[in-house]
N, C-alpha and C positions, 0 to 999 in steps of 0.2 A: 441594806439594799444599795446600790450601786446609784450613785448619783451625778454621774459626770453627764449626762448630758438626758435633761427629762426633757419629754412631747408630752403633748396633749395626746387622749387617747383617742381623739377623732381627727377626721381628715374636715380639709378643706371642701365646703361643699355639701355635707351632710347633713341635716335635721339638725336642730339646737335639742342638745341632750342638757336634761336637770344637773343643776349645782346647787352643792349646798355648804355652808360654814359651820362647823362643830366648836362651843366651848368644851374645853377638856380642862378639867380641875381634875387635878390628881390628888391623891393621899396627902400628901403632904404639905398641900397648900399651890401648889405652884400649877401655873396653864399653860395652853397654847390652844391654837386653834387648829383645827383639820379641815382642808379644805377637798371636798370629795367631790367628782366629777360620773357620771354614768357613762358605760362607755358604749352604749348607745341607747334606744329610745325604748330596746326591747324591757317589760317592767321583771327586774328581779336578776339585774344583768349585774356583774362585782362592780364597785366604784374603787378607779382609780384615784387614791389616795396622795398627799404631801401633808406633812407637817409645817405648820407655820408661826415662829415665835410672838408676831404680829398680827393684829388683825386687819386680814386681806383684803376681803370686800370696803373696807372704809379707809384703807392708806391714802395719802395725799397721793396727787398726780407726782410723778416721777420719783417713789421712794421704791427701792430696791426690800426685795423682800428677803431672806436665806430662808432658803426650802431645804426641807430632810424626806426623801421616800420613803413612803410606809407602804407596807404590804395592802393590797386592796383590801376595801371593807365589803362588809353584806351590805348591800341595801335597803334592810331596815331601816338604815340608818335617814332615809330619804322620808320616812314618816314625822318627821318634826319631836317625836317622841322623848324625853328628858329621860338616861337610863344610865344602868351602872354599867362599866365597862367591863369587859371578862376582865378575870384574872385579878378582881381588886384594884383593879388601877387609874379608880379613881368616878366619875361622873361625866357624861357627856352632852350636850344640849344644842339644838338648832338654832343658830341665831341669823342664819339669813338662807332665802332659798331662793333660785330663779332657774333662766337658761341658760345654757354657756354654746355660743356657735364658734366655728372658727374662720375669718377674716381673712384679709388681703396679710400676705409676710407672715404667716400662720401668729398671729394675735389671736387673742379669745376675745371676744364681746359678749358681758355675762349683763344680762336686764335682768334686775333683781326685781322680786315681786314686792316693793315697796315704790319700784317707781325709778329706782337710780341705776345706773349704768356705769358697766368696770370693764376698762376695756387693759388686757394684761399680755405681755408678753415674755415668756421662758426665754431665760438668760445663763446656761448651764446649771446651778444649780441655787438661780433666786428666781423671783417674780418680780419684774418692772409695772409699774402702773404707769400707762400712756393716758395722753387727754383726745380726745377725738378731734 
């Protein structure tokens, strides 16, 4: 997929649509994490997808993330549910879920449902974690 310049799939000003962080252990031993986004609040709507070699939701304030777009997922995948991925390619698992809105300078401000808050801005093709 084309990666030279990702958005959020919501506008500024719209309902805080669900986020959520996938571990992805593949065959082979090796991970990453998938960070899915709804692209909006309708239930069963595709989640805009990025692949992230790091884990997003807990990066320090101002580390730079390198993002890869992946094709949208189902939104099954918003069930917390631990499953095998098509294709063989390995196992997938929720490990964090919340809101994600979008902010002043289109920043995302994601309140995870543990309590903590990630506030991220798209950098052509990473993730900056800002401090509030």
């Amino acid at each position: 997929m084309d990666n030279t310049l990702l958005i959020w799939p919501i506008e500024r000003g719209t309902r805080a649509v669900q986020v959520v962080v996938l571990h992805h252990v593949l065959p082979d031993g090796s991970r990453h994490w998938d960070l899915l986004v709804a692209r909006d609040v309708a239930e069963g709507s595709p989640l805009w997808s990025v692949r992230c070699h790091e884990r997003p939701d807990t990066a320090a304030v101002g580390t730079l993330l390198a993002l890869t777009r992946t094709p949208d997922h189902d939104a099954k995948w918003l069930d917390g549910k631990r499953r095998e991925v098509s294709g063989g390619r390995g196992v997938a698992e929720q490990i964090a879920r919340g809101l994600l809105a979008i902010g002043a300078h289109g920043t995302a401000i994601v309140q995870w449902e543990d309590g903590r808050t990630s506030i991220w801005r798209l950098a052509g093709e990473q993730l900056m974690t800002l401090d509030d």
